[in-house]
C-alpha positions in Angstrom: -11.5 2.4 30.1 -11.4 5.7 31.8 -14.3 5.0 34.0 -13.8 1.8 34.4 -16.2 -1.2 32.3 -16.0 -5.0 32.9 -13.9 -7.0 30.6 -13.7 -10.6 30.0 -10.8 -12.7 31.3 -9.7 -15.8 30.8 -9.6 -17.9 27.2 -11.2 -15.8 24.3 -11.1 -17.8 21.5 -10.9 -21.9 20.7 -7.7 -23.6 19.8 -7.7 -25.9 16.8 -8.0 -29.7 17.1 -5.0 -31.2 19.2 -3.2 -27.3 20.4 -2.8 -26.1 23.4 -2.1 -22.6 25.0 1.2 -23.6 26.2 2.4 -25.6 23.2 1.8 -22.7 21.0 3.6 -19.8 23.4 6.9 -22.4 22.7 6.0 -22.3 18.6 8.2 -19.6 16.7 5.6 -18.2 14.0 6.8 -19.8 11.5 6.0 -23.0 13.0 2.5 -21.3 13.9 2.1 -21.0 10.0 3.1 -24.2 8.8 0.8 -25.7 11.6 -2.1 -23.4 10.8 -1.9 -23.2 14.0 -3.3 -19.3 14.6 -6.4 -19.2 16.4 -9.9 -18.3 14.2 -10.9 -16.0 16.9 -8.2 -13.6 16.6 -8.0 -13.1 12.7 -9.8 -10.2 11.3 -13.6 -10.5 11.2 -15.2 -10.1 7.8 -18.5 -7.7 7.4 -21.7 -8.5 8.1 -22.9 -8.0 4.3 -19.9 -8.0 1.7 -22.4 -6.7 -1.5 -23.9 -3.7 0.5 -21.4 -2.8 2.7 -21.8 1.1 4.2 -21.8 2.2 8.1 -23.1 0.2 10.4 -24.0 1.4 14.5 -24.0 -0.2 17.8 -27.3 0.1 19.3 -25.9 2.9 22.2 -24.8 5.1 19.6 -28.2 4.9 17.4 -30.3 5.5 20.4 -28.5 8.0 22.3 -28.3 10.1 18.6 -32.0 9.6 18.5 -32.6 10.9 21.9 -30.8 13.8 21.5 -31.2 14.8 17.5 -34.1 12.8 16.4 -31.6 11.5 13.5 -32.4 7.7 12.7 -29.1 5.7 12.3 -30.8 2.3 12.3 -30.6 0.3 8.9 -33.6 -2.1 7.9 -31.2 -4.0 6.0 -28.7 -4.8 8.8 -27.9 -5.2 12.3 -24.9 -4.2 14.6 -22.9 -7.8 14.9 -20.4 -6.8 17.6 -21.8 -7.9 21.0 -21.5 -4.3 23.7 -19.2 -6.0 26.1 -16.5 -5.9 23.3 -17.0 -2.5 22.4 -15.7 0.5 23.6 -16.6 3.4 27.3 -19.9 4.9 25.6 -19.9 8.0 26.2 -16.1 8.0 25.5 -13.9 11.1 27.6 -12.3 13.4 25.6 -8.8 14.6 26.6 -7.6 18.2 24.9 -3.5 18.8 24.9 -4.5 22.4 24.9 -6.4 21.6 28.7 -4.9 18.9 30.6 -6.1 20.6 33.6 -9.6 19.6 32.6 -9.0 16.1 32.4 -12.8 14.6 30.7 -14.3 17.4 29.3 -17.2 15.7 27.7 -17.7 14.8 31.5 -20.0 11.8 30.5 -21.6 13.2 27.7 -21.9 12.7 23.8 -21.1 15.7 22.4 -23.2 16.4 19.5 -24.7 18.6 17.3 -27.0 19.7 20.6 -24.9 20.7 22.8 -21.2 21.0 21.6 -21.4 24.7 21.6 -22.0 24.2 25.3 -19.7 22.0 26.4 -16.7 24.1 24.4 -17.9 27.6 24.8 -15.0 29.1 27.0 -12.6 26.1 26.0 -12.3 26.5 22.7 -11.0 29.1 20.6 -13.8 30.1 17.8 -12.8 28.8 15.0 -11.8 25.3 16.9 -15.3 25.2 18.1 -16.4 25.6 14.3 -14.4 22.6 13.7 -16.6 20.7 15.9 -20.0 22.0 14.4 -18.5 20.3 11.2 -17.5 17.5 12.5 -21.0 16.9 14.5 -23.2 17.6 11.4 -24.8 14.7 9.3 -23.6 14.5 5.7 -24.9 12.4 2.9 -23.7 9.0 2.5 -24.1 6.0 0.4 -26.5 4.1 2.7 -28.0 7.2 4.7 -29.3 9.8 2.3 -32.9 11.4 1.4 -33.3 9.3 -1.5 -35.2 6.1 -2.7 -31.8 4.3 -3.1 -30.7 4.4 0.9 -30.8 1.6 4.0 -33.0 3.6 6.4 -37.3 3.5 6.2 -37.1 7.4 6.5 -35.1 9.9 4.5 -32.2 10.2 6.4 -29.8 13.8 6.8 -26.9 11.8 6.8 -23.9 10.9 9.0 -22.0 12.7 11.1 -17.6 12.5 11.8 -18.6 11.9 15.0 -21.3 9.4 14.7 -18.1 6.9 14.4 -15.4 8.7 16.2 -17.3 9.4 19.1 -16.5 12.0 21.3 -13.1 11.7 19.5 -12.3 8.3 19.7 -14.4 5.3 18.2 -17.7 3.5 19.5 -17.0 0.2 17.5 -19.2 1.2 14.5 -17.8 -0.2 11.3 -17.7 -0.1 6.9 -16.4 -1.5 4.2 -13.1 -0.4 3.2 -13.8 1.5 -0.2 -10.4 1.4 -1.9 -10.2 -2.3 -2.6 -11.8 -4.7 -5.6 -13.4 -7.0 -6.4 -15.7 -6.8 -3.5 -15.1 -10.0 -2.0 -11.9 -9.0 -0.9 -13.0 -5.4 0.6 -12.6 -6.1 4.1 -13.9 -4.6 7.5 -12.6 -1.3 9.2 -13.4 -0.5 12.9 -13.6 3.2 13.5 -9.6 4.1 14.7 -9.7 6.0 17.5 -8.6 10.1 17.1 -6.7 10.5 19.7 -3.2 11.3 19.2 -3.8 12.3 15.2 -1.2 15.4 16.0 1.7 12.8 16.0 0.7 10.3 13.4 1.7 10.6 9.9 -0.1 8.5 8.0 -3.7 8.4 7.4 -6.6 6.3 6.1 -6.9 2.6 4.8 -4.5 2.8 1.8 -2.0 4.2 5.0 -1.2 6.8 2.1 -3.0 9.8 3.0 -0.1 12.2 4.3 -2.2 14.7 6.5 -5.7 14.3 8.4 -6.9 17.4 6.1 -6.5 14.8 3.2 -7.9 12.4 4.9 -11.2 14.4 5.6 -11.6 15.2 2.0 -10.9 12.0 1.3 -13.7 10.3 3.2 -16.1 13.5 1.8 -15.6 12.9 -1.6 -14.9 9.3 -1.9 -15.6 6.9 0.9 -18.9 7.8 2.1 -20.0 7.4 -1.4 -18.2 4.1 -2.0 -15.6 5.7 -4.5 -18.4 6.3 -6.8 -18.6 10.3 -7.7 -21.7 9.6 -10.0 -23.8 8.6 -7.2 -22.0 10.7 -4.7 -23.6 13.5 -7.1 -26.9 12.4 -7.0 -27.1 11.4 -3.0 -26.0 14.7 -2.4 -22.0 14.9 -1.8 -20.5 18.2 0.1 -17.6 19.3 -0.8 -15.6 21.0 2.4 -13.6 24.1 1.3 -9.6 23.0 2.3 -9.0 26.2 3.4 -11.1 27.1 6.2 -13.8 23.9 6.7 -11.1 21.4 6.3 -8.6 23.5 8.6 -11.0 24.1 11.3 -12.4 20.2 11.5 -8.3 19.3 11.3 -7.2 22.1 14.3 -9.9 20.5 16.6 -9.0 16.8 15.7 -5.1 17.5 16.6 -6.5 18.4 19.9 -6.8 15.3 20.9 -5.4 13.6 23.4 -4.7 10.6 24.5 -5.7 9.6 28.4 -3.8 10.2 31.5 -1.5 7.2 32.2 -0.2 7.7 35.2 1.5 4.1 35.6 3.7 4.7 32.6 6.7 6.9 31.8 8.1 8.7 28.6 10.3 5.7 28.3 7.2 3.0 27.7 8.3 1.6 31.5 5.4 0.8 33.3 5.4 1.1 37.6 3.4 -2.3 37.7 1.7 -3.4 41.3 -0.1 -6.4 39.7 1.5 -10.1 38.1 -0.3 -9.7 35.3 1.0 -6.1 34.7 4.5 -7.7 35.2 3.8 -10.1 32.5 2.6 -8.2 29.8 5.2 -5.9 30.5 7.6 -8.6 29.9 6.1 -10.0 26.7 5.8 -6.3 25.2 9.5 -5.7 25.5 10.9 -9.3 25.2 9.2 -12.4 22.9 6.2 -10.6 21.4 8.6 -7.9 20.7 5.7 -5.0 20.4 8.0 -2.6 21.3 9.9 -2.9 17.8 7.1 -1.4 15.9 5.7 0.2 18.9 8.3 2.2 20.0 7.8 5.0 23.2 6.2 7.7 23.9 3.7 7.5 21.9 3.7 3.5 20.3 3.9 4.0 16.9 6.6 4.5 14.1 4.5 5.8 11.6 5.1 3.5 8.7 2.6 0.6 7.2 3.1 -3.1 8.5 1.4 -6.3 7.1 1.0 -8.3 10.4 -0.6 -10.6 9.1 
């Protein structure tokens, strides 16, 4: 957290019957498995409605958009599950490698369709800052649209990039993953965070997407409308042109970058002063091996891994 927010320490999640914490940090996973011994608490949580599915907002998000646009995200059919403590900074700082001088350039602010020509106007080059108009305007989608078959009492213009990648990075709002039947096995996807897309490789759910151009037409044309062109069509779909819409939302998004960490170097070697610190340095480079799919400077090899 840039500007700091309490977190919770300690235990986070209840052991099965007869386990404890140390007895499992001497089990090799494959004992773990056999055992069943993994706790509940960490596995992947399912959605809140498996038949309906769509976007769902944290409370912060819905009322600071409502504040500032007058846009509704609130669905009558469902409720934000994820309590605020386990959620993201809100507003989140945004970090451009073009501008590390800067440092938080959002200074405190959501940027949206309000006032990002203001908080860009001399930063951004023009057709950058047109990136962010697109990426800060509500679209039609499945659940939030200006017809009778939506989840919102009022007709609704639609959501916006950067209602879920707030500020460039993610306010823990969350959807069904569209590319996987039946339904019962469509699981849960927590808005990824944008920062650093200029050095990733791989993009969306199916981890098949090879650019974050295809990825934005991707989510335009199928995911917003759950995969379904026939009802994207009648909700209202639009189409971004790939060769100046797309480009411009894409040249912003590779803009961002990650925070300042000034503890770490370019070799993934942390200058600890705390135990703790010390220990999870430990664990990422020795028995939790991170470091083997995690790899400095920037923690990822680019490739698709079933961790589970």
């Amino acid at each position: 957290m840039f500007r700091g927010k309490p977190i919770q320490t300690g235990v986070r999640a209840k052991l099965t019957s007869g386990m404890t914490w140390d007895s499992l940090g001497q089990m090799t996973p494959e004992q773990v498995l056999e055992k069943n011994g993994f706790p509940e608490g960490f596995m992947p949580l399912p959605p809140p409605h498996h038949a309906e599915g769509g976007m769902v907002f944290p409370k912060f998000h819905i009322d600071e958009i409502k504040k500032q646009e007058e846009r509704d995200l609130t669905r009558f059919d469902l409720d934000f599950d994820l309590p605020e403590h386990f959620l993201p900074e809100f507003p989140a700082p945004i970090f451009l490698t073009t501008r590390p001088d800067l440092g938080d350039v959002s200074k405190g602010t959501l940027v949206t369709i309000e006032n990002f020509f203001k908080i860009f106007n001399g930063i951004l080059n023009p057709k950058q800052i047109e990136g962010v108009r697109l990426l800060v305007t509500p679209f039609p989608q499945q659940q939030f649209n200006q017809t009778k078959d939506r989840r919102t009492e009022r007709p609704s213009r639609g959501v916006a990039c950067l209602d879920c990648h707030a500020n460039g990075h993610t306010n823990g709002a969350t959807h069904l993953v569209g590319d996987i039947r039946p339904q019962e096995f469509r699981h849960r996807i927590e808005t990824p965070s944008l920062r650093g897309v200029n050095i990733q490789r791989l993009f969306g759910s199916q981890r098949a997407l090879k650019s974050v151009e295809d990825f934005t037409e991707f989510e335009q044309r199928s995911a917003y409308f759950d995969g379904d062109p026939v009802i994207a069509a009648k909700k209202g779909i639009n189409p971004l042109d790939r060769g100046s819409q797309v480009h411009f939302m894409a040249e912003f998004r590779e803009l961002m970058d990650f925070p300042p960490a000034p503890k770490l170097g370019i070799d993934g070697r942390l200058n600890p002063n705390s135990p703790s610190e010390v220990r999870g340095e430990m664990l990422f480079f020795g028995k939790a091996k991170c470091v083997t799919c995690h790899p400095a400077p920037y923690y990822t090899d680019n490739l698709m891994h079933n961790a589970i």
